[in-house]
C-alpha positions in Angstrom: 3.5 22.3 -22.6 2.6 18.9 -21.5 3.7 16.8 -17.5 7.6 15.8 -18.0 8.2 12.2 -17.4 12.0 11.7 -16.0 12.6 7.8 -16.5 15.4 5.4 -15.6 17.2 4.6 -18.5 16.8 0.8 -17.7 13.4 1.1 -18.2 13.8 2.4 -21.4 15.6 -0.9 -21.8 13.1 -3.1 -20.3 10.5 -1.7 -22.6 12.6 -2.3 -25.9 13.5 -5.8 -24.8 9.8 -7.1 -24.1 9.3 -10.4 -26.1 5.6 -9.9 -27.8 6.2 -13.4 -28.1 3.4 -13.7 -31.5 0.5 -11.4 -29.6 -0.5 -8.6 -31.3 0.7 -6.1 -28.4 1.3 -6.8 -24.1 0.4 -4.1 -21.6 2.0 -3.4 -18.2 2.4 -0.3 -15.9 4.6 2.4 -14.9 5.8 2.7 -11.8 7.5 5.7 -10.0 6.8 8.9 -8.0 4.7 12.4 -8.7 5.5 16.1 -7.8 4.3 18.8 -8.8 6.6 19.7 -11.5 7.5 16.2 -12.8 7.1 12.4 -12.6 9.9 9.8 -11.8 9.1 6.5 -13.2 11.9 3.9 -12.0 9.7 0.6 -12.9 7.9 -1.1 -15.5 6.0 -4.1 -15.6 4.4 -6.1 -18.2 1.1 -7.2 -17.3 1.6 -11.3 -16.9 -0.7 -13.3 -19.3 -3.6 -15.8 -18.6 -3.1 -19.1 -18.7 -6.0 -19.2 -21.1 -3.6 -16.8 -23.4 -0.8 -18.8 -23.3 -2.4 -21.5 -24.7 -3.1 -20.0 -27.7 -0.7 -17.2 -28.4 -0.6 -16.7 -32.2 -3.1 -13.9 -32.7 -1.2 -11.3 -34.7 -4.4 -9.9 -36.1 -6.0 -9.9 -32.3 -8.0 -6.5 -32.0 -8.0 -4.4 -28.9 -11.0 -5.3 -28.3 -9.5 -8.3 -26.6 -7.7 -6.5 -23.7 -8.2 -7.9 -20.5 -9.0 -4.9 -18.7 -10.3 -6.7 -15.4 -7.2 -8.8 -15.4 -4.7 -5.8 -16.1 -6.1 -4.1 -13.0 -6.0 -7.2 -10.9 -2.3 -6.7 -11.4 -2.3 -3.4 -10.7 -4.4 -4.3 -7.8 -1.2 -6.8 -6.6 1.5 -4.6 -8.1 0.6 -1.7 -5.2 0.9 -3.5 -2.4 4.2 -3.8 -3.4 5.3 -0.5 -3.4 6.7 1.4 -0.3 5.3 4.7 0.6 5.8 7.7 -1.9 5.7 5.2 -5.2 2.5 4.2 -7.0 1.2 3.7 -10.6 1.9 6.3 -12.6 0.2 4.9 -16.0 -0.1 2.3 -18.4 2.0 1.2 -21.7 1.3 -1.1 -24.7 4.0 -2.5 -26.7 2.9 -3.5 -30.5 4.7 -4.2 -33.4 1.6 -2.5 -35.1 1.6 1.6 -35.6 -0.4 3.6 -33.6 -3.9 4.4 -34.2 -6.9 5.2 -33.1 -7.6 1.8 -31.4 -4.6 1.5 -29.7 -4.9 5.4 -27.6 -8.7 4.7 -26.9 -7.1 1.3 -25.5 -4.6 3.1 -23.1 -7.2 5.7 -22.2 -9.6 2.9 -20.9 -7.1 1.1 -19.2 -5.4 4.3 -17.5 -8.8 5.2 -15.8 -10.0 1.8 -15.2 -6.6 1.2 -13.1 -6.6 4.2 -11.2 -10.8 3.5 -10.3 -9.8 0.4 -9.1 -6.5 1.5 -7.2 -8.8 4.1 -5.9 -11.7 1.9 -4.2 -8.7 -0.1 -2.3 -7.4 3.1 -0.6 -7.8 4.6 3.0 -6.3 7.7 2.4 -7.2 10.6 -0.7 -5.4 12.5 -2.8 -5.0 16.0 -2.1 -5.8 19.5 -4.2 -2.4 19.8 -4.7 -1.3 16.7 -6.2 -1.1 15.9 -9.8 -4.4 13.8 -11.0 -2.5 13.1 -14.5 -1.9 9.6 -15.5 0.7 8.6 -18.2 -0.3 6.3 -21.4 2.5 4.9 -23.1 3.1 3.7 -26.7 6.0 2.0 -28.1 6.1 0.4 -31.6 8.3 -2.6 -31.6 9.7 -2.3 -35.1 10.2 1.2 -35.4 11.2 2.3 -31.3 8.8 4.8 -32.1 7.1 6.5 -28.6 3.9 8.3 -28.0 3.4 10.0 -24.5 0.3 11.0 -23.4 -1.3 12.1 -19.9 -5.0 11.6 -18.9 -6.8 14.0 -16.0 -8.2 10.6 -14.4 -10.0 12.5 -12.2 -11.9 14.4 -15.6 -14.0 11.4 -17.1 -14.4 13.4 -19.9 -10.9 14.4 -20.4 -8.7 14.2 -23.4 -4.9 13.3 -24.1 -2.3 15.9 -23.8 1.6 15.2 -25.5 4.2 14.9 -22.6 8.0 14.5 -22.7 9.8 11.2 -21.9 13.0 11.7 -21.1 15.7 9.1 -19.8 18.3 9.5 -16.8 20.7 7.3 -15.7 20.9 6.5 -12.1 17.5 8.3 -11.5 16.9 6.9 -8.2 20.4 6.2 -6.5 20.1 9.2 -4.0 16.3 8.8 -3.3 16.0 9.1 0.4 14.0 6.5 2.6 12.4 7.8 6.0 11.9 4.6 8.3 9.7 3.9 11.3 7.8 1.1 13.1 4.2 1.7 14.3 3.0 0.3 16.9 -0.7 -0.7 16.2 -3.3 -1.6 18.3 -6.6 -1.2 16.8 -9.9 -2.3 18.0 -13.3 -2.5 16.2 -16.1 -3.3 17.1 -19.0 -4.9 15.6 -22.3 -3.5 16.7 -25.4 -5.6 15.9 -26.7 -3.6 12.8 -23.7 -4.0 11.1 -23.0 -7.6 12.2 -24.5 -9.1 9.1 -22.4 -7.3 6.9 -19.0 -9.3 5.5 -16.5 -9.3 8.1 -13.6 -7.8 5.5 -16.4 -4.7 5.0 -16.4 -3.6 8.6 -12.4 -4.3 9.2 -12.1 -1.5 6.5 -14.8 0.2 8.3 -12.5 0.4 11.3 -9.9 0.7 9.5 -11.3 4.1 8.3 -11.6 5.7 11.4 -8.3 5.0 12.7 -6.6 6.2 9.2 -7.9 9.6 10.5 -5.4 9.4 13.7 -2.7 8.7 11.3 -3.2 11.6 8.8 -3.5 13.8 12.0 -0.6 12.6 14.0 2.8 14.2 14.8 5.6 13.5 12.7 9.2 13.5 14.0 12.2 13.1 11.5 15.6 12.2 13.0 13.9 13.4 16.5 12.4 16.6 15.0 9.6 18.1 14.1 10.0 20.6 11.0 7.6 22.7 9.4 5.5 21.5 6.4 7.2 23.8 3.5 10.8 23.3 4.8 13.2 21.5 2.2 13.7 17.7 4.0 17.5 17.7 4.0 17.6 21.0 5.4 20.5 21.8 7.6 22.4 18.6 6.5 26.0 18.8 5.0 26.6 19.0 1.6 29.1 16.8 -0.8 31.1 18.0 -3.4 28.5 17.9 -5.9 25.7 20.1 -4.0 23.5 16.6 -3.0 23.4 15.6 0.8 25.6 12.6 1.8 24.6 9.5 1.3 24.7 8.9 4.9 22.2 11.1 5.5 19.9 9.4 3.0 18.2 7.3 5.8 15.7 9.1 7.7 14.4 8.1 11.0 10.3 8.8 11.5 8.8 8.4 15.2 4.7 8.9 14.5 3.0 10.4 17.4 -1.0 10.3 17.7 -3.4 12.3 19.3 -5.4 10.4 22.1 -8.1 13.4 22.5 -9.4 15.5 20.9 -8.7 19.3 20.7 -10.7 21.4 22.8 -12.7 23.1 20.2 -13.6 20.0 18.9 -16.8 18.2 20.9 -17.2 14.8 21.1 -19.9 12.7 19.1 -19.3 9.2 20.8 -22.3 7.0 21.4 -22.9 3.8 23.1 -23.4 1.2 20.8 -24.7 -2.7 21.4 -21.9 -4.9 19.9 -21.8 -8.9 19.4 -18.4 -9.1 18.3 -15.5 -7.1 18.0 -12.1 -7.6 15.8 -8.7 -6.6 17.1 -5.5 -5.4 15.1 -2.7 -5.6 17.3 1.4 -5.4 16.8 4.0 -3.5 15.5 4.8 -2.8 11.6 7.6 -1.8 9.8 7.2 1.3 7.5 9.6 1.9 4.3 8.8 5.5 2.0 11.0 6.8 -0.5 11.0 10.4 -1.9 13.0 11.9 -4.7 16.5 14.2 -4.1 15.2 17.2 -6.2 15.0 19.1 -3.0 12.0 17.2 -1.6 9.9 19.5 0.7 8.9 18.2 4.8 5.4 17.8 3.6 6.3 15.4 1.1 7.9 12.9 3.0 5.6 13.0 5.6 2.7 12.2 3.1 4.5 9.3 1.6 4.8 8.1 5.3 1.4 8.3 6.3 0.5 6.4 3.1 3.1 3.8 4.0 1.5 3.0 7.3 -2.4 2.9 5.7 -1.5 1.1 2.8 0.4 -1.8 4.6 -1.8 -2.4 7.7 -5.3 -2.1 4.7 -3.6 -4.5 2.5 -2.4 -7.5 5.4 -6.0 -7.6 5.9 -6.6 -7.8 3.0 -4.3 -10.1 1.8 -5.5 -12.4 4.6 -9.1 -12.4 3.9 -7.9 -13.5 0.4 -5.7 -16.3 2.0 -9.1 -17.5 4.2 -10.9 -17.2 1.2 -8.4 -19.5 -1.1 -8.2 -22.0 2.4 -12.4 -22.4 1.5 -12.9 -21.3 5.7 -16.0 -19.7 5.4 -16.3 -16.4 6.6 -19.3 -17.9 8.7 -17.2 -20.1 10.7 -14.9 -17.2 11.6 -17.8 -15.1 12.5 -19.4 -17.7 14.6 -16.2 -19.2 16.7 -16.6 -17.5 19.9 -12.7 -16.8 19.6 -10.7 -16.7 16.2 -6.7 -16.0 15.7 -4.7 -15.0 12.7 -1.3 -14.0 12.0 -1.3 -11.3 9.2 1.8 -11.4 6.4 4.8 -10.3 7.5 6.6 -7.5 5.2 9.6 -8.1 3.0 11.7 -6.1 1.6 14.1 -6.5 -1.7 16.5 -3.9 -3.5 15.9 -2.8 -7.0 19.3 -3.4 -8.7 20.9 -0.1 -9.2 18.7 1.5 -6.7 18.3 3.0 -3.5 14.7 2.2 -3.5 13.3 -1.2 -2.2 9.9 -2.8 -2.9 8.3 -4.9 -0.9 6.0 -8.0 -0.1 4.0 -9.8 2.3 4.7 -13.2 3.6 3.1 -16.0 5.9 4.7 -18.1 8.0 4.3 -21.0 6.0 5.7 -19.7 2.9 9.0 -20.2 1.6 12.0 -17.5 0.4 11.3 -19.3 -3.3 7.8 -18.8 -2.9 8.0 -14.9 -2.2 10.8 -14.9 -5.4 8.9 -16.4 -7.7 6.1 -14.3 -7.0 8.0 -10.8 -7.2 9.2 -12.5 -10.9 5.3 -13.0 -11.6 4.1 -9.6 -10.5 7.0 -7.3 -11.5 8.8 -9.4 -14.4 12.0 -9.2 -12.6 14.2 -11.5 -11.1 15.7 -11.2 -7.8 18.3 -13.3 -5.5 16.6 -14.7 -2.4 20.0 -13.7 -0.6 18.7 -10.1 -1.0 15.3 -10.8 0.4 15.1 -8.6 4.0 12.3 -9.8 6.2 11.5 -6.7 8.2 9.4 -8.8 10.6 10.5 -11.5 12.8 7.4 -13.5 14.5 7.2 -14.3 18.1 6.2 -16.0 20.3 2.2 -15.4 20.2 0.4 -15.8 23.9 -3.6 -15.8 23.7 -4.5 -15.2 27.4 -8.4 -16.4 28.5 -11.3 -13.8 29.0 -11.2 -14.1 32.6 -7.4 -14.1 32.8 -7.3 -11.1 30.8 -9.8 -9.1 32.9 -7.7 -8.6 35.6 -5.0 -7.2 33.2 -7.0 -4.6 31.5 -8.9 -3.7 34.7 -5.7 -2.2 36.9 -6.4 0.8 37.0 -8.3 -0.2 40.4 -6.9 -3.4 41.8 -9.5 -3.3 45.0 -12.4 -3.3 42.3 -14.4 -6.9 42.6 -14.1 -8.8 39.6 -17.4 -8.8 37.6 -18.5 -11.5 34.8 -17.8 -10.8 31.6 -20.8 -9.0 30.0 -21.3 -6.9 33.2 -17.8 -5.5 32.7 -18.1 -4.7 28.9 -21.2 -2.7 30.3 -19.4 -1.0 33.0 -16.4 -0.5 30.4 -19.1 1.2 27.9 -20.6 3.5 31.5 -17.0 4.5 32.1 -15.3 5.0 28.9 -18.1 6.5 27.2 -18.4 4.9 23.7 -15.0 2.6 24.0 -15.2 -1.1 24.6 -12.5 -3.1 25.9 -11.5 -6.1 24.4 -10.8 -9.0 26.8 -9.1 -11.5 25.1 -5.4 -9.8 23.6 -2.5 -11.4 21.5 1.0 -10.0 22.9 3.1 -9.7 19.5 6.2 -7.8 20.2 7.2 -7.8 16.4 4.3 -8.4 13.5 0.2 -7.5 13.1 -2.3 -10.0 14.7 -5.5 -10.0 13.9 -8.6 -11.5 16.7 -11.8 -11.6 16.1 -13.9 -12.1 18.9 -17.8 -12.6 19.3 -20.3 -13.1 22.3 
């Protein structure tokens, strides 16, 4: 007996009402949640078309051959940073008005693992043992409504398809639960002179890396508590007349709490290192995870948290490199300014109509509500009011205090201590603090990431 695929009846919709519009089949994703029993899919998407494809769109006789796999994971690529914690890409679909052959499943099978290869190298977390590695293929035949499910092991090169059920639910995700939190970040990286010459976006993720290991190891509290890993989430909470917790307990509160040393059996392996530049992450996020109501476990929620918070601070930095990228500001001017500011995206959130569950999106100051709309209709085919958009993040106002004036600041732990010159007090700061180096020039940005690069 194959995986069992619960979906949201709209979907089903969606699918049947997907305009081929004279191409011999479209692609797109499935979007939803895994457990260990089953998988939730509450989205799909069709993959949007080139503008090299819409010039020329009557092809009925097109082979597969012609799939854009590059450009279908670009969109997966895009579609998962817009999904909250706990939701990913479950699989892959084609819709045809051709019957299904042998063409079409070696299609989905190469698309289904070069999606999740791609998804994968973007990542700072892993999955676990435990999870699920299946990934869902999808076949619907336009003329007859015919369906073919199939699952993939994705993490089996050499595996092959297994049958799975696809069964539709209405209402599927109207009593998902969200847990909620803001993190405060402030993470500093810095850039020693071997692996200076590398590209600047290469050693943020670097960074990056080592600080996603304080988040997977941190304390979670929910609503103020901390609960043990195998204990059923709503555990405790009242119940309504139907057996399901109330819908006012479907909001969870999440306070993260990370360790600043290091357990005692644990020795230290910090070295001095000689840097000529450092980059600094520094603000305060908002973090959004959904998990289903099929009595979710603690460890669950707390996974789709954790995944929240990497996901969202990887993919601002991301997104802005991108932005710096499309500006044409080489990456050697911002490597070479002795002192360079940025203001990362700022998260938004909008509802999935007859949902509980919100997606999100990143926005710059710059850009308008229209803007953020029209790209949620490009990405995810769907359209949205901008009336519902929620910007979690408010900008203020941003104060970038001088090297000198700074100093004194970061240096109180012993206001009688003469004030030293710049590089002698990174050196004193690498003598004292064996293996940390202070950064002396700090954005103060009560709500929203900043990102500083700074260089000798």
């Amino acid at each position: 007996m194959g995986r069992t695929y619960i979906v949201e009846e709209n979907v089903g919709q969606y699918l049947l009402n997907v305009d081929l519009q004279g191409k011999a089949f479209v692609s797109g994703l499935l979007i939803g949640q895994s457990s260990s029993q089953k998988d939730y899919v509450i989205l799909a998407t069709r993959t949007p078309p080139k503008e090299e494809q819409n010039e020329n769109l009557k092809h009925p006789k097109a082979k597969l051959d012609n799939l854009d796999e590059e450009w279908a994971t670009e969109h997966a690529n895009q579609v998962s940073r817009m999904l909250p914690g706990g939701l990913l890409v479950l699989g892959v679909f084609i819709i045809t008005a051709l019957e299904m052959g042998n063409d079409f499943q070696n299609a989905l099978r190469r698309l289904v693992f070069a999606v999740e290869k791609s998804l994968n190298k973007k990542r700072l977390w892993n999955f676990t043992e435990e999870e699920v590695s299946e990934r869902v293929t999808l076949y619907l035949c336009s003329s007859t409504k015919k369906i073919f499910c199939r699952t993939y092991d994705v993490h089996d090169p050499k595996s092959s398809a297994k049958p799975a059920d696809w069964k539709y639910q209405n209402g599927l995700s109207t009593s998902w639960i969200s847990l909620e939190c803001t993190v405060h970040v402030n993470i500093h990286i810095p850039l020693s002179t071997a692996s200076v010459s590398y590209p600047l976006e290469k050693n943020t993720k670097n960074g990056l890396t080592r600080w996603a290991k304080q988040i997977e190891n941190g304390v979670y509290l929910i609503n103020g508590q901390v609960k043990a890993e195998d204990c059923d989430l709503l555990e405790g909470q009242k119940k309504s007349s139907r057996g399901n917790a109330q819908a006012t307990s479907h909001c969870l509160d999440v306070r993260v709490l990370t360790q600043l040393l290091l357990n005692s059996d644990h020795r230290s392996t910090a070295t001095v290192q000689i840097c000529s530049g450092s980059v600094n992450l520094k603000g305060a996020v908002k973090c959004r995870a959904y998990i289903h109501s099929n009595k979710p476990k603690v460890k669950d929620a707390v996974q789709a948290v954790k995944r929240d918070i990497l996901n969202t601070v990887a993919d601002r930095c991301e997104i802005l490199f991108e932005d710096l990228l499309m500006n044409e500001i080489p990456e050697k001017k911002v490597m070479n300014s002795e002192k360079e500011f940025h203001i990362l995206p700022h998260r938004v959130f909008v509802p999935i109509p007859g949902s509980a569950v919100m997606l999100c999106d990143y926005k710059f100051g710059d850009e308008s509500a229209e803007e953020i709309r029209d790209h949620f209709i490009e990405m995810l085919d769907h359209r949205i009011q901008i009336e519902d958009l929620e910007i979690a993040e408010e900008m203020n106002t941003v104060y970038v205090n001088s090297p000198m004036n700074t100093e004194a600041t970061l240096d109180n732990t012993d206001d009688e201590q003469p004030k030293q010159p710049i590089k002698t007090t990174i050196l004193l700061k690498i003598q004292q603090n064996t293996g940390v180096i202070a950064a002396f020039a700090v954005a103060v940005l009560a709500a929203g990431l900043s990102f500083h690069y700074f260089s000798d």
